[in-house]
C-alpha positions, 0 to 999 in steps of 0.5 A: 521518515521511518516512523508515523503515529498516528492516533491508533497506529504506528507506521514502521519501516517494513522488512524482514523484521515482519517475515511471519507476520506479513506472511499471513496475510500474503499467502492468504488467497482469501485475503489477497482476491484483489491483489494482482502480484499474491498470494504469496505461495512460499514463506520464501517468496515474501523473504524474497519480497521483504529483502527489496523492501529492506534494500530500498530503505537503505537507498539514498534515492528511495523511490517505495516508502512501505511501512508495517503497520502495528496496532497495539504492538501487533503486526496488521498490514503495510501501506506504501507510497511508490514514487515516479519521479519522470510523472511526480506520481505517487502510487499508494497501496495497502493490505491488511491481515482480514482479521483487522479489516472494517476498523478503519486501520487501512483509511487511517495509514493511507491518511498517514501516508499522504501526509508524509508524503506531502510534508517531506523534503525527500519526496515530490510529487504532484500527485497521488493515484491508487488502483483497484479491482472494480469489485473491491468495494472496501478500498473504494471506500477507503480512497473515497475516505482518504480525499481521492476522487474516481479519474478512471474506470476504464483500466484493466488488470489480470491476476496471475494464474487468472486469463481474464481481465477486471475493470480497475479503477484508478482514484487520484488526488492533486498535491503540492510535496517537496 
């Protein structure tokens, strides 16, 4: 499925279509604190990010469904759904530009996601899991929101350029897809 509406959003396939846009909010260190592989340093590191995503929706065997997501015809954010198909795990993730957090944009697409994933042919799996930085209270509200339950808060994570390590949490849900 290319494209989901849902009652504020629509989900459109990502790619280099939303170069500038999703560069914003991927080079914005302030916006990506929690996100293990950005800020993005270069407009042509996320061209770069933006061709796999444009190759993978070209595959017959597509194994990462990742969607812009546009509210009143504006570029917000995405959120994906990667597949493992050895584990039928799903892994979910999303982001949004800070300008559009706290509206509930992020819970609504997930939500989207999730039903897509389980009422697609293309895609099975028997569970979905989200990860996060223990400190990022706002996502473990949204996976709270979408169904998902704590499995796991004994992960760790290290951001690049970062030596430390973070408690990350791992939030799942068992589904029936495929």
């Amino acid at each position: 499925m290319t494209e989901i509406k849902t009652e504020r959003l629509e989900l459109k396939k990502h790619g280099m279509k939303y170069l500038h846009s999703t560069h914003i909010y991927a080079s914005d260190p302030e916006n990506t604190v929690y996100m293990i592989n950005l800020p993005n340093s270069t407009l042509e590191e996320t061209e770069q990010y933006l061709t796999l995503i444009d190759d993978e929706w070209n595959k017959l065997d597509q194994k990462l469904f990742e969607y812009a997501v546009i509210h009143n015809g504006i570029h917000i954010g995405a959120v994906a759904l990667s597949i493992n198909e050895e584990t039928r795990i799903g892994e979910l993730g999303w982001i949004l530009n800070r300008e559009n957090h706290g509206n509930g944009y992020a819970t609504e697409a997930a939500r989207a996601i999730i039903d897509m994933a389980i009422s697609s042919d293309k895609i099975s799996i028997e569970k979905i899991v989200a990860h996060c930085d223990y400190r990022n209270t706002p996502s473990v509200r949204v996976m709270e929101k979408i169904g998902l339950t704590l499995e796991s808060d004994d992960g760790l994570r290290k951001y690049t350029g970062d030596d430390k390590e973070y408690q990350e949490l791992m939030y799942s849900m068992d589904v029936q897809s495929g």
